[in-house]
N, CA, C and O atoms as a GROMACS GRO file, in nm:
protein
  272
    1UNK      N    1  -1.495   4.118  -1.482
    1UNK     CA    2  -1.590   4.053  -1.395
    1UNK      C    3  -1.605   3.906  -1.430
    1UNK      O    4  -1.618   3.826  -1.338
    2UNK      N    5  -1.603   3.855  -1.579
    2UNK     CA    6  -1.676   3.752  -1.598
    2UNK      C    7  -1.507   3.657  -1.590
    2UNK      O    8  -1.522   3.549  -1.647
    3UNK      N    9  -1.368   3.674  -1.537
    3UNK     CA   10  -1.289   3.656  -1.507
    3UNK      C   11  -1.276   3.615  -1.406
    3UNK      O   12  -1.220   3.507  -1.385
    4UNK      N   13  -1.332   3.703  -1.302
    4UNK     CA   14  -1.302   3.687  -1.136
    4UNK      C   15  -1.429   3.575  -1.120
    4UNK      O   16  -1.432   3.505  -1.018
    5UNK      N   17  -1.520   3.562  -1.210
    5UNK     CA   18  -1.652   3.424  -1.178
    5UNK      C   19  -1.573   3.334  -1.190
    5UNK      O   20  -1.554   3.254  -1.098
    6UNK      N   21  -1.500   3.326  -1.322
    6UNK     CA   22  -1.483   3.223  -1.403
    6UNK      C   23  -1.366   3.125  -1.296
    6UNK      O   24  -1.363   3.002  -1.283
    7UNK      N   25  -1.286   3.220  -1.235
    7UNK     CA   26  -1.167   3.215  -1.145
    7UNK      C   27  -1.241   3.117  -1.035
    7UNK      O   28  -1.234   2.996  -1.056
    8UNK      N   29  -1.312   3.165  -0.920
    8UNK     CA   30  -1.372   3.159  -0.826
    8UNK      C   31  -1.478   2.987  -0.842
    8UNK      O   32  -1.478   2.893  -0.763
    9UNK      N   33  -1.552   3.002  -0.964
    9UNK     CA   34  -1.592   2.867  -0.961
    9UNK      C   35  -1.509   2.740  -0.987
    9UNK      O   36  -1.543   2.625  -0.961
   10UNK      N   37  -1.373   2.790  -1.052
   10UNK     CA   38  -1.305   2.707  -1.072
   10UNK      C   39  -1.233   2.668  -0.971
   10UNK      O   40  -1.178   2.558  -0.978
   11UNK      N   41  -1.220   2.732  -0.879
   11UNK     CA   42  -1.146   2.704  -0.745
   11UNK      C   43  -1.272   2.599  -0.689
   11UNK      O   44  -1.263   2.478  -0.674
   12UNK      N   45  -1.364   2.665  -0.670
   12UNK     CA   46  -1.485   2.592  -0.556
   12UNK      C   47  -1.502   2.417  -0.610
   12UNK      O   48  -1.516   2.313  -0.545
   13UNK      N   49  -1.493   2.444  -0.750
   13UNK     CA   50  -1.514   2.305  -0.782
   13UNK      C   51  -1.413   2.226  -0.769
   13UNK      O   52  -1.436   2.106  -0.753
   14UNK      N   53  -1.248   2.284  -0.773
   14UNK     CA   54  -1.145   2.179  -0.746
   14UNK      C   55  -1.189   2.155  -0.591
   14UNK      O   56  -1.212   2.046  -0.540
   15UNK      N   57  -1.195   2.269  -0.535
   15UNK     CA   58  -1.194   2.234  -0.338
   15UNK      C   59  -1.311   2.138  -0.326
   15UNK      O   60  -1.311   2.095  -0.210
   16UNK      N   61  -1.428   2.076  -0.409
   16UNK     CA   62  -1.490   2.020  -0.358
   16UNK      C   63  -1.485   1.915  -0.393
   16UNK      O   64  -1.544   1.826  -0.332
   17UNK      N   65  -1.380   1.880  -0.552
   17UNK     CA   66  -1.364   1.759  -0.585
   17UNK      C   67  -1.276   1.700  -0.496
   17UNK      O   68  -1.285   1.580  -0.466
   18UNK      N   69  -1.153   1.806  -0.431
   18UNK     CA   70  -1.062   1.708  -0.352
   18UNK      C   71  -1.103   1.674  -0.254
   18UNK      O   72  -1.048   1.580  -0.196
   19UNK      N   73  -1.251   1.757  -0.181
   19UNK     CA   74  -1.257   1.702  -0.083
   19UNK      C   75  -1.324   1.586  -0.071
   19UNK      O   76  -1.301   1.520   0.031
   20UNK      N   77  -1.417   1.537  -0.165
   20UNK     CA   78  -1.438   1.414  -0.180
   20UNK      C   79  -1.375   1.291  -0.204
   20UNK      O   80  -1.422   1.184  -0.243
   21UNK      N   81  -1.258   1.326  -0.174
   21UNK     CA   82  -1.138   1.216  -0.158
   21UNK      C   83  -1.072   1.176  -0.055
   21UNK      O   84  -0.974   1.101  -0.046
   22UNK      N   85  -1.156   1.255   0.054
   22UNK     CA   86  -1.089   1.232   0.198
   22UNK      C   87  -1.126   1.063   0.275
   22UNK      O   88  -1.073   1.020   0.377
   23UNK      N   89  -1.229   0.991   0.192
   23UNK     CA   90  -1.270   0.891   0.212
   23UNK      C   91  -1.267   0.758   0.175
   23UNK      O   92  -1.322   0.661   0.226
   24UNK      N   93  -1.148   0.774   0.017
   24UNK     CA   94  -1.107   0.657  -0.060
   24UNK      C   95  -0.972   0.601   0.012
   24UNK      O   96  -0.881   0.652   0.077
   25UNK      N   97  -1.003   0.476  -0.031
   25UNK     CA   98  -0.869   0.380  -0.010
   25UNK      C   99  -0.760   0.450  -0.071
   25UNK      O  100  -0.780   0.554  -0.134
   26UNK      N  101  -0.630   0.393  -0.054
   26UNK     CA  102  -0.536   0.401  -0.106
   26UNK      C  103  -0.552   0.368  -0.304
   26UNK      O  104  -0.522   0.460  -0.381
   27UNK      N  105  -0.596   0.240  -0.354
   27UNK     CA  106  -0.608   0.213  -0.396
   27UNK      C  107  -0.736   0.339  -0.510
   27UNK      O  108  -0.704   0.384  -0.620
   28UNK      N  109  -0.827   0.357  -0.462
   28UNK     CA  110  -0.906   0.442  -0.528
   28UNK      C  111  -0.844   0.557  -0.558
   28UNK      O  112  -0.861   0.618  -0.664
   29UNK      N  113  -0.745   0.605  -0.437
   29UNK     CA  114  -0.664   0.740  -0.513
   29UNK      C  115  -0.602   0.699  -0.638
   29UNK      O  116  -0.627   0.745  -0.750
   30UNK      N  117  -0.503   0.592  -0.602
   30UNK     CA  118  -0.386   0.566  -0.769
   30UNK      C  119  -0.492   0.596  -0.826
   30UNK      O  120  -0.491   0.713  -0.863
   31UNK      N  121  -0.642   0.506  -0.864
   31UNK     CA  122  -0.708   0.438  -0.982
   31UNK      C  123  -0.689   0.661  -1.012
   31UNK      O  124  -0.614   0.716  -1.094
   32UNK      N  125  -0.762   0.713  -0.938
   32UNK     CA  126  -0.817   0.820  -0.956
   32UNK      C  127  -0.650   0.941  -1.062
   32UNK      O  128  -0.625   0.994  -1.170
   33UNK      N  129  -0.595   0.920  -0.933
   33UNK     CA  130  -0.467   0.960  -1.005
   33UNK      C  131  -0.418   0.939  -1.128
   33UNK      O  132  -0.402   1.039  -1.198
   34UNK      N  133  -0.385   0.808  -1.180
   34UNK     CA  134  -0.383   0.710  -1.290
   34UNK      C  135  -0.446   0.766  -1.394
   34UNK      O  136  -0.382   0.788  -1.496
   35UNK      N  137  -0.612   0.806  -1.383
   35UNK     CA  138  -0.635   0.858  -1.452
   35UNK      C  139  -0.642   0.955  -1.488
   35UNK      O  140  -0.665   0.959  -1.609
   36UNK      N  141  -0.632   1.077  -1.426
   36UNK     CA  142  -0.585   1.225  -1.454
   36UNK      C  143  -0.496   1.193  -1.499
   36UNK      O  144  -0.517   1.160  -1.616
   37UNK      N  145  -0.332   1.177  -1.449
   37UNK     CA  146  -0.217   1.181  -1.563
   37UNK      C  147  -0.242   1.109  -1.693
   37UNK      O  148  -0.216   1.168  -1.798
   38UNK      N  149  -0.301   0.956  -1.696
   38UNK     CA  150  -0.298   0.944  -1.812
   38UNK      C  151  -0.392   0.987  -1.910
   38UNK      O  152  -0.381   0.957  -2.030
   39UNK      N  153  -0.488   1.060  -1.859
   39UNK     CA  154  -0.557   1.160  -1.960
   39UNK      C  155  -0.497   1.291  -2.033
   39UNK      O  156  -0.503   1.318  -2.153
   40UNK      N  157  -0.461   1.338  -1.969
   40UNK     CA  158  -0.355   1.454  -1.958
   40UNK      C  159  -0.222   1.389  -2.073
   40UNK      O  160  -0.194   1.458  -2.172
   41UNK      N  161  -0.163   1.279  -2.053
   41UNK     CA  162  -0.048   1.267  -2.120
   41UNK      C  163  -0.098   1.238  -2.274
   41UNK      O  164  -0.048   1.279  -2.379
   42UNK      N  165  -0.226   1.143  -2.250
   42UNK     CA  166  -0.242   1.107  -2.387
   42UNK      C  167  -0.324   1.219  -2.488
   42UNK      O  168  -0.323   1.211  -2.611
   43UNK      N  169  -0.415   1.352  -2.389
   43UNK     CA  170  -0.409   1.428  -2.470
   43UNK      C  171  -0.309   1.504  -2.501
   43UNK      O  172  -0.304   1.526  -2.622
   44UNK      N  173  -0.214   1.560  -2.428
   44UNK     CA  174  -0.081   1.587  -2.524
   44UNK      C  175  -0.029   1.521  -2.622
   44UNK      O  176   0.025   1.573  -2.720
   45UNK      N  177  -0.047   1.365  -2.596
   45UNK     CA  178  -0.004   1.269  -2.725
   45UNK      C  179  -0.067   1.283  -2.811
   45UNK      O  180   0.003   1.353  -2.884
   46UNK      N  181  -0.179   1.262  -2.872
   46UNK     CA  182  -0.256   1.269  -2.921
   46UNK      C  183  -0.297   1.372  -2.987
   46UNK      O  184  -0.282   1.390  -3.108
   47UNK      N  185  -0.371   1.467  -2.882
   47UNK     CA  186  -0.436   1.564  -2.909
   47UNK      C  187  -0.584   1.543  -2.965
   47UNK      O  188  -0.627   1.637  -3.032
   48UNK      N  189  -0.669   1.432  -2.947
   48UNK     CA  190  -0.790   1.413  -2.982
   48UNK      C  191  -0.893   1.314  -2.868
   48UNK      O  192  -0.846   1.258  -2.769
   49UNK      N  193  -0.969   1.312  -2.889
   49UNK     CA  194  -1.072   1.244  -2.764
   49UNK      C  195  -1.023   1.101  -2.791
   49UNK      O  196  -0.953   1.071  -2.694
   50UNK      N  197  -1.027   1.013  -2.867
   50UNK     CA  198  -0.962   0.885  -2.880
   50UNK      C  199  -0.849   0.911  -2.796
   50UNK      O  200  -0.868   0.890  -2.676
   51UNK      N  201  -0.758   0.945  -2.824
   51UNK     CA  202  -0.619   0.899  -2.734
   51UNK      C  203  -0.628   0.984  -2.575
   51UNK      O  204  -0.569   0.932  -2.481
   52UNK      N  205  -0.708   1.122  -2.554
   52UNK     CA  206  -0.728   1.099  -2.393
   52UNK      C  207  -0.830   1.049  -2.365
   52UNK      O  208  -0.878   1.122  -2.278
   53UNK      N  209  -0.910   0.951  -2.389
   53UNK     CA  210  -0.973   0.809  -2.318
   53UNK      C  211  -0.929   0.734  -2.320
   53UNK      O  212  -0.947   0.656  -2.226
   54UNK      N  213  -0.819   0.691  -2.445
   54UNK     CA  214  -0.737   0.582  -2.432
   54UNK      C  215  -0.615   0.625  -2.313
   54UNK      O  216  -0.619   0.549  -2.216
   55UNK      N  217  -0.536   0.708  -2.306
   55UNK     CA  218  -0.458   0.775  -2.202
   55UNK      C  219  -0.541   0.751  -2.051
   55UNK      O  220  -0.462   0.718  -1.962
   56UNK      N  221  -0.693   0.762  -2.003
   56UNK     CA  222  -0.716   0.784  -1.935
   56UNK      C  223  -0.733   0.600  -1.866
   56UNK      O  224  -0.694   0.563  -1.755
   57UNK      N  225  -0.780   0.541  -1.938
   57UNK     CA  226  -0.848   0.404  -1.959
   57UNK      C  227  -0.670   0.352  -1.899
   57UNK      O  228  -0.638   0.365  -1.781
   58UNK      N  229  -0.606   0.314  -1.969
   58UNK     CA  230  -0.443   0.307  -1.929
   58UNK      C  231  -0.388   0.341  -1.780
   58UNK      O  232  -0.309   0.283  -1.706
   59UNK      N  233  -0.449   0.439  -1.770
   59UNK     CA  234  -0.369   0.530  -1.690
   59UNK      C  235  -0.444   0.472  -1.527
   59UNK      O  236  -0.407   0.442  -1.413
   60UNK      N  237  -0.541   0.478  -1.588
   60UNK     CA  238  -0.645   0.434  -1.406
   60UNK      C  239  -0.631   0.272  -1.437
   60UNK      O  240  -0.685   0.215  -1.341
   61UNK      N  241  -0.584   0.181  -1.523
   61UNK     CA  242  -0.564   0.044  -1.503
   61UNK      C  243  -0.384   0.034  -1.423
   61UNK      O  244  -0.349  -0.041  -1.332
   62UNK      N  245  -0.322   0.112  -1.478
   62UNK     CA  246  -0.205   0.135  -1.426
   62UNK      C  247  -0.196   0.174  -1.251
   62UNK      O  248  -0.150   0.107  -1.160
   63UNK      N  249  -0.262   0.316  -1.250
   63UNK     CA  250  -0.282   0.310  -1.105
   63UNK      C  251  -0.368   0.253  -1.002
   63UNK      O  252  -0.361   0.316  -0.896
   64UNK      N  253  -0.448   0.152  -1.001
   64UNK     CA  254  -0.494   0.072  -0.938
   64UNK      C  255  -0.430  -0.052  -0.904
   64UNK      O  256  -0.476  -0.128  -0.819
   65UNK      N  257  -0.339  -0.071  -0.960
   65UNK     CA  258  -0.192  -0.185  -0.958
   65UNK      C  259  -0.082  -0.128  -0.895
   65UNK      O  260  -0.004  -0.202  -0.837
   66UNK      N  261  -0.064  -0.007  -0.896
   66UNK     CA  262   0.022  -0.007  -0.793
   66UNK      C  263   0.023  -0.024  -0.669
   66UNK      O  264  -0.090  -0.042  -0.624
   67UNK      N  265   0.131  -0.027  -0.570
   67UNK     CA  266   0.126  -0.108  -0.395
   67UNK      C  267   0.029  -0.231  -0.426
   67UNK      O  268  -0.036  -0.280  -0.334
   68UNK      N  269   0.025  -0.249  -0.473
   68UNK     CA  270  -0.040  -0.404  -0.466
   68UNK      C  271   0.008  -0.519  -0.383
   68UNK      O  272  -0.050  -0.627  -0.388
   0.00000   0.00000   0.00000
């Protein structure tokens, strides 16, 4: 049971984070993008809160520069 919750809220909350993205620029997606991957990469790098904020910080300066 506490599986099929755990499942179910985790869905509702991605469907409602993406849908709050139906309204950003181009530009706000990269930043947004940017920073998921580079959070994600630098905690694999890493593996500690320093390097995915630093990963993340990077990552959304990176994607806000792109199509520029």
């Amino acid at each position: 049971m506490k599986s099929t919750t755990v499942k179910l809220f985790s869905l509702l909350t991605v469907a409602a984070a993406l849908s709050a993205c139906g309204h950003m620029t181009t530009t706000q997606r990269n930043t947004a993008a940017g920073v998921v991957i580079g959070g994600a990469a630098g905690h694999m790098i890493g593996g500690d809160t320093g390097s995915t904020l630093g990963g993340a910080a990077l990552g959304g300066v990176i994607g806000s520069q792109i199509n520029r």
